[in-house]
C-alpha positions as CSV (number, residue, x, y, z in Angstrom):
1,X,60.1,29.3,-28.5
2,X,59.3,28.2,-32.1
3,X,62.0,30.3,-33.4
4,X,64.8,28.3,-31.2
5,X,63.2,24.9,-32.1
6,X,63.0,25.7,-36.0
7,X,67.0,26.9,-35.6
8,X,67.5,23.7,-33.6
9,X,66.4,21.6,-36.2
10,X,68.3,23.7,-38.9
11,X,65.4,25.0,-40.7
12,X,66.5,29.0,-40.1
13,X,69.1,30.9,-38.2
14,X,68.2,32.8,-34.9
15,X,69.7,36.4,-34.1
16,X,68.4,37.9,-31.0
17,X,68.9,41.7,-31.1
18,X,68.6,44.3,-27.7
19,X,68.5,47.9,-27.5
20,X,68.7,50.2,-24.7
21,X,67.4,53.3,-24.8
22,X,67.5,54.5,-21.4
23,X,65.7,58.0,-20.3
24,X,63.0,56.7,-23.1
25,X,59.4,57.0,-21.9
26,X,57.4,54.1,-22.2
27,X,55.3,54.5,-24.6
28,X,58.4,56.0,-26.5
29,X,59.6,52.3,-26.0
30,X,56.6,50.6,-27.2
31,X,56.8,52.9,-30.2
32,X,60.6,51.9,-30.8
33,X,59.4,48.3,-31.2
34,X,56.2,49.0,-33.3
35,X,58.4,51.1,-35.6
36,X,61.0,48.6,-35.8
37,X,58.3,45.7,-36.7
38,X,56.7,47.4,-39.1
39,X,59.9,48.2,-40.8
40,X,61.7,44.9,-40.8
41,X,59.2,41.7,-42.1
42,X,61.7,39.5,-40.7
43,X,62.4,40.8,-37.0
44,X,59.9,40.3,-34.0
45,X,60.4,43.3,-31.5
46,X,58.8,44.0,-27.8
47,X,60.0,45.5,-24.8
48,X,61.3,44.4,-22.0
49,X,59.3,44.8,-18.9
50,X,61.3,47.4,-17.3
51,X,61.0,49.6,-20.4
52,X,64.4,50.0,-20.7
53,X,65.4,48.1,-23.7
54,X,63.8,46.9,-27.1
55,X,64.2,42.8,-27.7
56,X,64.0,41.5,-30.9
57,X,64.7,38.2,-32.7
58,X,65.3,37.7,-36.4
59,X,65.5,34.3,-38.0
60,X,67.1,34.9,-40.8
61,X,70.7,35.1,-39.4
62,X,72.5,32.1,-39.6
63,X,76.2,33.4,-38.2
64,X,77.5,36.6,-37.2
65,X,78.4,38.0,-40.1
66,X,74.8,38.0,-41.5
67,X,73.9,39.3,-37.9
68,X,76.3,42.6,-38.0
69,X,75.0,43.2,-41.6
70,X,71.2,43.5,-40.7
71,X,72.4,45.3,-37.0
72,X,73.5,47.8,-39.0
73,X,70.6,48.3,-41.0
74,X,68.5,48.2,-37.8
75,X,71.2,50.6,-36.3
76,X,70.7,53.3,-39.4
77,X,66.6,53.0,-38.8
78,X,66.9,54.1,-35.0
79,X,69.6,56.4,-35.4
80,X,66.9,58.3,-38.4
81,X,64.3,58.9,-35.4
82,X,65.1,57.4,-31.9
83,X,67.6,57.6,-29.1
84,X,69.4,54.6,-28.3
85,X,72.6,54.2,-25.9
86,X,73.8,50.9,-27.1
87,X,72.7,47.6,-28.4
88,X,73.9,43.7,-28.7
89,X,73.5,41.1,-30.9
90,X,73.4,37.5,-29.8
91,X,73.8,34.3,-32.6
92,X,72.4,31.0,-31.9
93,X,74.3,28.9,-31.4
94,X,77.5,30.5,-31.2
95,X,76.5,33.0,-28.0
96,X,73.9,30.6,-26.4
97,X,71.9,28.2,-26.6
98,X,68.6,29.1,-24.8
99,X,66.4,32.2,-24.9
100,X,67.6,33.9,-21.7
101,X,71.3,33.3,-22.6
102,X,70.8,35.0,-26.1
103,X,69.1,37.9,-24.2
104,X,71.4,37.9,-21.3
105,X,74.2,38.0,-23.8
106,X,73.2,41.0,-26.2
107,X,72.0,42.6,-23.2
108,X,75.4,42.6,-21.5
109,X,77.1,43.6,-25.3
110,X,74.8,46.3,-25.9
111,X,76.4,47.5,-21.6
112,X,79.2,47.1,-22.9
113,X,78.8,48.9,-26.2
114,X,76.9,51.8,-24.1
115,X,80.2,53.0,-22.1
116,X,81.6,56.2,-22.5
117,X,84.6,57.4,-24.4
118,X,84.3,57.3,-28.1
119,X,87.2,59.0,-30.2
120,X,84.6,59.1,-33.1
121,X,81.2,60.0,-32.2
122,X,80.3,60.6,-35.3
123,X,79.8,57.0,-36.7
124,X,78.1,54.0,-36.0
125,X,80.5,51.3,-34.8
126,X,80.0,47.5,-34.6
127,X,82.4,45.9,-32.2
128,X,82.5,42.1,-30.5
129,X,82.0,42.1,-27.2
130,X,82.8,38.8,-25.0
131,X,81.0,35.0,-25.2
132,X,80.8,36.0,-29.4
133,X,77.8,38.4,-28.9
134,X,78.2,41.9,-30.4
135,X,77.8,45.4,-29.2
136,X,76.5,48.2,-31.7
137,X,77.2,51.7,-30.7
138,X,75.0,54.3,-31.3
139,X,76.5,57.5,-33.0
140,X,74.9,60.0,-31.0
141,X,75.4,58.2,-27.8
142,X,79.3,58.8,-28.2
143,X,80.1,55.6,-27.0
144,X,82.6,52.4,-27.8
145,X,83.0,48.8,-26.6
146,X,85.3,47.2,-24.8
147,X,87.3,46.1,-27.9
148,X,91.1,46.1,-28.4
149,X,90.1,47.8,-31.7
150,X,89.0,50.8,-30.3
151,X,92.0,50.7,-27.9
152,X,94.8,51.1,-30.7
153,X,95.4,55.0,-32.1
154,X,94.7,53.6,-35.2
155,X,94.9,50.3,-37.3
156,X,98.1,50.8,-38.8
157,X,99.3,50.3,-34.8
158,X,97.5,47.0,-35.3
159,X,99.2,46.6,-38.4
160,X,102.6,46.9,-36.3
161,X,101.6,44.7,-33.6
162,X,100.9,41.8,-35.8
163,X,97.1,41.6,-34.8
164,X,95.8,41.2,-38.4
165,X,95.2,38.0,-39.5
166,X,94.1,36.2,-42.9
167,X,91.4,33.4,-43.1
168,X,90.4,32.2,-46.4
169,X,86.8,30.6,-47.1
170,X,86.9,27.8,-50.2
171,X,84.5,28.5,-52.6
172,X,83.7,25.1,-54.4
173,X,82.7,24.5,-58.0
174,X,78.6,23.3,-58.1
175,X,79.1,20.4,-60.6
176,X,82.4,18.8,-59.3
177,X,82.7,19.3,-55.9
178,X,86.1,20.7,-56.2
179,X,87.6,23.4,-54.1
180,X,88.0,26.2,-57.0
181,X,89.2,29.1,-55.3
182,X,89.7,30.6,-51.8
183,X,88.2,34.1,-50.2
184,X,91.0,36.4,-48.5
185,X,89.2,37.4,-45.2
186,X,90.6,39.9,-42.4
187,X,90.3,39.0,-39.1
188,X,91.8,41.3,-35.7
189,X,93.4,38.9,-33.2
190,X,92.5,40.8,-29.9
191,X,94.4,40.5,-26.2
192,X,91.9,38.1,-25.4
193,X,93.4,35.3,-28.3
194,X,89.3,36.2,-29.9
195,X,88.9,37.3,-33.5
196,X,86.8,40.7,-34.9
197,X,84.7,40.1,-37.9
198,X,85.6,41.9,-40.9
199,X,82.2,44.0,-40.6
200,X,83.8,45.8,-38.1
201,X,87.4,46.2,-39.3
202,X,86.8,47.2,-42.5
203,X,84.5,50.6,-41.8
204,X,87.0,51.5,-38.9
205,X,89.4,51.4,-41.6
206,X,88.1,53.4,-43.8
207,X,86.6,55.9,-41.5
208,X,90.8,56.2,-40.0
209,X,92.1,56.5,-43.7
210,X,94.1,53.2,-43.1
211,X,92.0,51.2,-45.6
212,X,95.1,51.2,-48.6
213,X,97.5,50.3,-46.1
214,X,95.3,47.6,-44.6
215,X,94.1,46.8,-48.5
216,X,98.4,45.9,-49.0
217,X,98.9,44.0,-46.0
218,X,96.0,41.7,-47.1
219,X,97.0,41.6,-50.9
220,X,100.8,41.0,-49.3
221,X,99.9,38.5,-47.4
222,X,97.0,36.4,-49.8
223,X,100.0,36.4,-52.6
224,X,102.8,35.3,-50.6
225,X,100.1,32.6,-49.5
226,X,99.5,31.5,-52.6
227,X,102.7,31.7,-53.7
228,X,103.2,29.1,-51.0
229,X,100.5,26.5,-51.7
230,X,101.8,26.1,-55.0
231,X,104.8,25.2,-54.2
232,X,103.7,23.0,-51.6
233,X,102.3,21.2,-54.9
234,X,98.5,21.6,-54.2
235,X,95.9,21.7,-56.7
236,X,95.8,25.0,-58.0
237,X,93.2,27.7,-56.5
238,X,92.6,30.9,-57.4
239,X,92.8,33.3,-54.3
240,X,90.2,36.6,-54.3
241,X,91.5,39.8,-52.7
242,X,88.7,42.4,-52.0
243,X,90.2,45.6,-53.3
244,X,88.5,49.6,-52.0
245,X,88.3,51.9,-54.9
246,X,90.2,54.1,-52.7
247,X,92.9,51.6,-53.1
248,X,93.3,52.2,-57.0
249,X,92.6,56.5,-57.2
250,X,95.8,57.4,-57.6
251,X,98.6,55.8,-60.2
252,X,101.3,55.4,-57.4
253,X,98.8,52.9,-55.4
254,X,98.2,51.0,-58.6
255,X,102.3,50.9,-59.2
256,X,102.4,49.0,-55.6
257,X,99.6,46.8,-56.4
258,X,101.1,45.7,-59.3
259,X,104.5,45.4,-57.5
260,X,103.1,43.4,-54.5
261,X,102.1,40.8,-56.9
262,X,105.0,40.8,-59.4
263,X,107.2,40.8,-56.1
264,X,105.3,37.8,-54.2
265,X,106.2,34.9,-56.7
266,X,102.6,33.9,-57.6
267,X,101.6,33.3,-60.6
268,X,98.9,36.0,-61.6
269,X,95.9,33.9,-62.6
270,X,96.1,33.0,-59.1
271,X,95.1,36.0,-58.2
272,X,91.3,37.7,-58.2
273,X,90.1,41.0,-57.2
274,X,86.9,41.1,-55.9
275,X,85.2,45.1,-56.4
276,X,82.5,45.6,-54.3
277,X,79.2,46.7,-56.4
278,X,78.7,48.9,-53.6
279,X,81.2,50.9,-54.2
280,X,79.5,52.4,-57.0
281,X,82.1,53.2,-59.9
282,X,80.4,56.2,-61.2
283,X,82.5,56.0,-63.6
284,X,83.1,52.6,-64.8
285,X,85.6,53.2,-67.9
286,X,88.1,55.5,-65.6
287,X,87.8,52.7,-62.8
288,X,87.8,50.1,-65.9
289,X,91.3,52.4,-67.2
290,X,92.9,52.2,-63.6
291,X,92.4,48.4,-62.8
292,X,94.3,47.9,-66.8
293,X,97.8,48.0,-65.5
294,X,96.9,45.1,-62.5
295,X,94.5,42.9,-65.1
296,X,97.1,43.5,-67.9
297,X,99.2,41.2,-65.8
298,X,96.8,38.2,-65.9
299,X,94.9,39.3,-62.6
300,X,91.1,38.4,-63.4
301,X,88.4,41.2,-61.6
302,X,85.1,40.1,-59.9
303,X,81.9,41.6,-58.8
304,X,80.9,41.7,-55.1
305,X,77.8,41.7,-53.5
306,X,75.8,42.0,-56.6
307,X,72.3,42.7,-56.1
308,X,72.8,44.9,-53.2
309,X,74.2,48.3,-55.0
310,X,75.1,50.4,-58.2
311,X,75.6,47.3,-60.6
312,X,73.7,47.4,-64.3
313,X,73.9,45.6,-67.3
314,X,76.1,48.6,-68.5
315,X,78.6,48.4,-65.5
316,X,78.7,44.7,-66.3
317,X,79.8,45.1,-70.1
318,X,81.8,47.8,-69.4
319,X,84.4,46.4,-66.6
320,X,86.2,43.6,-67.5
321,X,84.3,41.3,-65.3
322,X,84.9,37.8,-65.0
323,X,82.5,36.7,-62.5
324,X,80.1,37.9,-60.3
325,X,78.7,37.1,-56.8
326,X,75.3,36.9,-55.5
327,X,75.3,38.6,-52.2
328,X,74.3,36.2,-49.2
329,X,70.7,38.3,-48.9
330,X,69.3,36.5,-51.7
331,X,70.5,33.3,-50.5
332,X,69.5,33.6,-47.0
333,X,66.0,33.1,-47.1
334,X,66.4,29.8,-49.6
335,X,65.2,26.6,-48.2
336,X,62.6,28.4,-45.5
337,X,61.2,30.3,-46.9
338,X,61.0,30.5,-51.7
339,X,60.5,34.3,-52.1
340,X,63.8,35.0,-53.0
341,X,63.6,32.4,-56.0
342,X,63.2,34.2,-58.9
343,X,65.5,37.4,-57.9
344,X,67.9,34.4,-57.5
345,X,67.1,33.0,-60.6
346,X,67.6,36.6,-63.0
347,X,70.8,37.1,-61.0
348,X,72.2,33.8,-62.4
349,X,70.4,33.7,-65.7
350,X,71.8,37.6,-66.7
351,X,75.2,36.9,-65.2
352,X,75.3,33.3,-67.4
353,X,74.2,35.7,-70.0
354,X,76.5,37.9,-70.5
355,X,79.3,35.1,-70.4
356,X,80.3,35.5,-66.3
357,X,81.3,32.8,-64.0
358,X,78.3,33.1,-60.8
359,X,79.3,32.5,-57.3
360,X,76.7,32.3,-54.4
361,X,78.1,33.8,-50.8
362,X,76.2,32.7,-47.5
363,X,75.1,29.1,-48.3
364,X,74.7,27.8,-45.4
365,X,72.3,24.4,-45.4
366,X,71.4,21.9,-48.0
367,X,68.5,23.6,-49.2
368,X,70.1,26.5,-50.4
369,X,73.0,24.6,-52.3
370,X,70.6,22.2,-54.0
371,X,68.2,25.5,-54.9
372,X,71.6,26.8,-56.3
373,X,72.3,23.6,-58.3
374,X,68.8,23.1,-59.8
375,X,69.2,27.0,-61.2
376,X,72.8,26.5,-62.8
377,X,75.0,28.5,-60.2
378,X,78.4,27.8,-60.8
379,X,80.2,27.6,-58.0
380,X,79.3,28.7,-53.8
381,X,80.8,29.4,-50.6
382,X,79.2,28.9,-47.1
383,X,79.3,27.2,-43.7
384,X,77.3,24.2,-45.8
385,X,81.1,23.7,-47.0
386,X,83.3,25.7,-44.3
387,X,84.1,28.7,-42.6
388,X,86.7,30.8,-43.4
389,X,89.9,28.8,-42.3
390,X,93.6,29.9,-40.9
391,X,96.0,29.3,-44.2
392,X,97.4,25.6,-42.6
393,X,94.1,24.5,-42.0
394,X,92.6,25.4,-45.5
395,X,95.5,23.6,-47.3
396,X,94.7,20.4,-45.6
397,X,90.8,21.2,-46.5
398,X,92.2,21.7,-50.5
399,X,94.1,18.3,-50.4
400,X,92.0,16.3,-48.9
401,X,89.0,17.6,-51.0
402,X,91.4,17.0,-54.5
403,X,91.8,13.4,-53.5
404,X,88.0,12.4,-53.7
C-alpha cells in the first residue's frame, strides 16, 4: 500500500478510519463512501465486501490527536445525512503496523464504540478503545465505548479518584533551540494504567458542566508545578494553561483564578493563558474586561488555534494578546505536500505584524520546522521535538536541553 510505505519512510502520517452502518443497503453503502470522498480531498473511502462498514484512510494524520480532530469532522458529515452505529480510528504506527492490523483495530473500536447504553445520546462522543485505536460514537445510535470515562457519574468523580493527570509538551524557541515554555495537557488515567486524549475529555466536560472545576484542577496543578521547577533551579519556562470562557463569566470564578495563582507560589510571568479562538468572544472588550484582574497580575494571554475560528484583526488589537498559535491544520500538510504555504505565511506575517510572538502546534518532521524557520516563526511544538511529557520527565528534557 503506497500510503503505508510513504508513512514508513516519514513522508506523511497514516489514519485508517471504519464505519459501520449496519441495516444500510448496499448501494446506501457505496453512497456513504462516494459522499465521504467527495467531501474530504484528503481521505480515500470504499466498502468493505460485506457491505457492512465504510474503510477509509487519510494520510494526513500523523498521531492521534490529529486523528480524533478530523473523526470528528467526518463524524458531523455522516451524522448530517447517514446512519452509522459506530466507528474506529486506527494511527500508524501507534495501533499497527500493517494494513489488516489498522483495519482490524478500528474495526474492533468502532464494536466497541457501537454497544448499547449511552447516558447522553444526544452528542457525539470520541472515546479510546484498547491497542491505542479509537471508537467514535454516533449520536443517534445512543451508544458508548468501553471507556472508564463513560463509567464515572461524572468527571468531578474522576476528579476525586485522582484519574486526572497533567503532561506538559515544550514548545522550543526557532532561533536558539531553547526549551521556552511548556503546554499544560489533561490526560484521564483509566483502570487499565492507559491514558484518554484531551479531545475526548474536554467536550465530556463541558457537555457535564464540570469544565470550571476541571479548568481549576489543571490551573492548580500547572502552577504548583511551576512553582516547583523553579525552585528546583531550572531555567525558567513559561507554563500555558488553556482556559474555557465559561471559566471566566462570572466574577467569583475569576476571584479563584486569581487566587489559585496568588496561592501556588509561582511567579506570574510564569504563567500563560491560552484562549481558544474558537470560542468566539463575541464580545471581545467584556471578555478583554474579565481576563483584567488575572493579566493585571503579570499573567500574559495567548491565542489558540488561530486560523480555525472567530479570530480578526479587530479581536487581535482588541485582547491583550501576546502571542498567537497557528493551529496544527496548517502545519500538517508542510513538507508533502506546499498548499498550505502561503496561509502559513499571512498567519505569521499578520501576527509579526501586529507585534505578537507566533507559535506553530503539530510539527511533527523536519520539513515542517525548517518551512517554519525559513518563514520567521518564532517558536514550535511537536513530536519533531517531543510529546507531551509527565512533569519529572519534562524537567530532565528542560535541563538537559539548557546545557547545550
Amino acid at each position: 500500500m503506497a500510503s503505508l510505505q510513504a508513512a514508513q519512510r516519514g513522508e506523511s502520517g497514516l489514519a485508517v478510519f471504519y464505519f459501520a452502518a449496519d441495516g444500510n443497503s448496499a448501494q446506501e453503502m457505496q453512497r456513504i463512501a462516494t459522499d465521504l470522498a467527495t467531501r474530504f480531498a484528503n481521505l480515500r473511502a470504499a466498502c468493505c465486501v460485506d457491505y457492512s462498514a465504510v474503510a477509509a484512510i487519510a494520510e494526513d494524520c500523523f498521531e492521534a490527536d490529529d486523528a480524533l480532530a478530523f473523526a470528528a469532522q467526518i463524524v458531523a458529515a455522516l451524522d448530517e445525512s447517514h446512519r452509522f452505529s459506530g466507528a474506529g480510528v486506527a494511527v500508524y504506527p501507534d495501533t499497527a503496523q500493517d494494513p489488516d492490523g489498522l483495519l482490524s483495530a478500528a474495526a474492533r473500536a468502532a464494536k466497541k464504540a457501537g454497544r448499547p447504553g449511552a447516558k447522553d445520546p444526544d452528542s457525539t462522543r470520541l472515546a479510546q478503545a484498547d491497542e491505542a485505536a479509537f471508537g467514535i460514537v454516533a449520536a443517534e445510535a445512543g451508544a458508548t465505548a468501553n471507556h472508564p470515562l463513560m463509567e464515572l457519574e461524572d468527571l468531578e468523580l474522576a476528579l476525586k479518584k485522582g484519574q486526572l493527570r497533567l503532561h506538559y509538551q515544550p514548545q522550543i524557541e526557532v532561533s536558539t533551540g531553547r526549551v521556552i515554555g511548556v503546554e499544560a495537557l489533561v490526560r484521564l488515567a483509566g483502570e487499565s494504567g492507559n491514558l484518554e486524549l484531551p479531545g475526548s475529555i474536554i467536550p465530556a466536560a463541558e457537555a457535564s458542566g464540570t469544565i470550571t472545576r476541571i479548568g481549576e484542577w489543571v490551573l492548580e496543578t500547572a502552577c504548583a508545578q511551576a512553582a516547583d521547577w523553579a525552585n528546583q533551579g531550572l531555567p525558567p519556562v513559561r507554563c500555558a494553561v488553556n482556559l474555557s470562557l465559561a471559566q471566566v463569566q462570572h466574577e467569583s470564578q475569576v476571584e479563584r483564578i486569581v487566587e489559585i495563582i496568588t496561592d501556588s507560589g509561582v511567579s506570574p510571568g510564569q504563567i500563560e493563558i491560552e484562549l481558544t479562538e474558537t470560542s468566539d468572544p463575541s464580545d471581545p472588550d467584556e471578555v478583554s474586561q474579565r481576563l483584567k484582574p488575572i493579566l493585571d497580575l503579570g499573567v500574559s494571554l495567548a491565542l489558540d488555534d488561530l486560523g480555525t475560528g472567530y479570530a480578526t484583526l479587530s479581536l487581535l488589537r482588541r485582547l491583550p494578546v501576546e502571542k498567537v498559535k497557528i493551529d496544527r491544520s496548517f502545519v500538517s500538510g508542510l513538507g508533502a505536500a506546499h498548499n498550505r504555504m502561503e496561509g502559513l505565511r499571512a498567519i505569521v506575517e499578520m501576527g509579526q505584524g501586529l507585534g505578537l510572538t507566533v507559535l506553530a502546534e503539530g510539527v511533527e518532521r523536519a520539513e515542517q520546522y525548517d518551512t517554519l524557520r525559513a518563514l520567521g516563526c518564532d517558536s514550535y511544538q511537536g513530536y519533531y521535538f517531543s510529546p507531551a511529557l509527565p512533569a519529572a520527565e519534562l524537567a530532565t528534557l528542560i535541563a538537559r536541553n539548557a546545557s547545550h
